[in-house]
C-alpha positions, 0 to 999 in steps of 0.5 A: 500500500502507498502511503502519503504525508499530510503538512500540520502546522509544519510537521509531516505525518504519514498515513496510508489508507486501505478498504473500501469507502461505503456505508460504514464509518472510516476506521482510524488505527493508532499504534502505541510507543514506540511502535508504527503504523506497521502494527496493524499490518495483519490486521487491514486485510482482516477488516469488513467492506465499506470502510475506509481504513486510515493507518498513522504513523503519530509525530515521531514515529516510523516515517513522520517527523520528529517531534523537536519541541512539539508536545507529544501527550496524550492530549496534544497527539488527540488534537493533532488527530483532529487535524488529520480527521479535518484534512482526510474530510473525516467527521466521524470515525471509529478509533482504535488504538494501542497501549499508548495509543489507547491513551491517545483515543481516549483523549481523543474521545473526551476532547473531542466527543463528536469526532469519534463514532466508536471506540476500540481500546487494545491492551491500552495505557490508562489510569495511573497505568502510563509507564515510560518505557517498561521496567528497563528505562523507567530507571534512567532519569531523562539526562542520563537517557540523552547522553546514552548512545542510541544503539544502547538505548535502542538495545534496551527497548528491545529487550524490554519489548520482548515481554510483549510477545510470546513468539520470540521469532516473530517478536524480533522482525516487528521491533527491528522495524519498530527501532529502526527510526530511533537508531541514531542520534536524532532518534535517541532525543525522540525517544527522550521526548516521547518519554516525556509525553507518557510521563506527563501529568495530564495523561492521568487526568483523563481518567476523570472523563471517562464516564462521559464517553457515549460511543459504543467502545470495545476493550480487548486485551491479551490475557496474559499482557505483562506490559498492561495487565488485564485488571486495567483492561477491566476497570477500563470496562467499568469506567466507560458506559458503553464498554464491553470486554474481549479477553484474548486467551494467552495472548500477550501485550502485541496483540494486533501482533500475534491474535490478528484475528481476535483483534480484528473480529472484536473491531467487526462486532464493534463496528456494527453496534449502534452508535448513541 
């Protein structure tokens, strides 16, 4: 698939757009940290006709931009969303998102009620459940962090994400493209800078909000999940009305990874739920 660069406000973001415009509602996928828009790779093909299907890479992921000083919470990637929405002639969409990117489509979600039709919310962050970057890089504070080569720092995610996955094979094609971009000096301050945005303060405030999402929401998580563990995925399931949950048995953090099919038949039951 050929993807293509939208301008905002002076920072390139890449998409690239499947299915088939129709009846039902564009989906919009949002990956996590530090992943891209190739997370959901297996799951495109998998999705019903009659949708318009929007993959991104968020500011300071995969092929876009580095995010310099822009902000990248979860708050300023929602808005943003709403800048992509506004140039793809999006008004509503069913949004799907994550871990990281769970945060960002609640966000989006609260921000922004009247742009988001449905909900999806895969092995999200949320709560007080915002890690920086896992167990390994928790421990370096910011300064020390930018001073580490990259190569380092790149080494040490990738032995992180591993806890994600139960197929060590697999596991290693997915973060090698994963890591790819941050293998440089550049890419080391981005991660600094995404370390940042999960840190910030206004990320746990979402959770006062919740309660007034009215789309119809599905919460799927991988059973065994070691980065967010299930028990956030079901108070998730409490906090949202309209919420249901989807328990992928054995499976993992990278969920859209290795359960493709679960992931992708939980959006289709989703898709098809009235909207309020």
């Amino acid at each position: 698939m050929r993807g293509e660069f939208l301008d905002l406000s002076g920072a390139r973001l890449y998409y690239y757009a499947a299915g088939t415009r129709g009846a039902g509602v564009p989906v919009v996928f949002i990956h996590g940290f530090p992943t891209s828009s190739h997370l959901w790779h297996d799951i495109v093909p998998l999705m019903p006709p009659g949708h318009r299907l929007v993959v991104l890479d968020l500011l300071g992921f995969g092929r876009s931009d580095r995010p310099l000083s822009r902000a990248v919470d979860a708050r300023a990637h929602a808005d943003r969303l709403v800048e992509v929405f506004d140039e793809l002639r999006i008004d509503r969409a069913c949004v799907v998102g994550h871990g990281f990117g769970g945060g960002i489509a609640q966000a989006l979600a609260v921000q922004h009620p009247n742009r988001v039709s449905h909900l999806c919310l895969v092995d999200s962050s949320g709560f007080d459940h915002w890690p920086a970057m896992g167990r390994a890089l928790t421990r370096a504070a910011l300064p020390v962090m930018q001073l580490m080569p990259a190569h380092a720092l790149v080494g040490l995610l990738h032995a992180d994400m591993l806890r994600g996955f139960n197929n060590p094979e697999r596991a290693g094609h997915a973060i090698d493209l994963y890591l790819r971009p941050f293998d440089c000096a550049e890419g080391r301050d981005a991660i600094a800078a995404h370390v940042k945005g999960l840190s910030s303060p206004g990320n746990k405030t979402l959770v006062d909000s919740l309660r007034q999402i009215a789309s119809p929401t599905a919460i799927v998580w991988g059973q065994s999940d070691r980065v967010m563990p299930l028990s956030l995925g079901r108070e998730l399931a409490e906090a949202i009305p309209r919420a249901s949950l989807d328990v992928i048995a054995g499976a993992r953090h990278f969920t859209p990874t290795e359960s493709p099919r679960d992931v992708a038949d939980a959006i289709r039951r989703l898709l098809i739920r009235q909207t309020a």
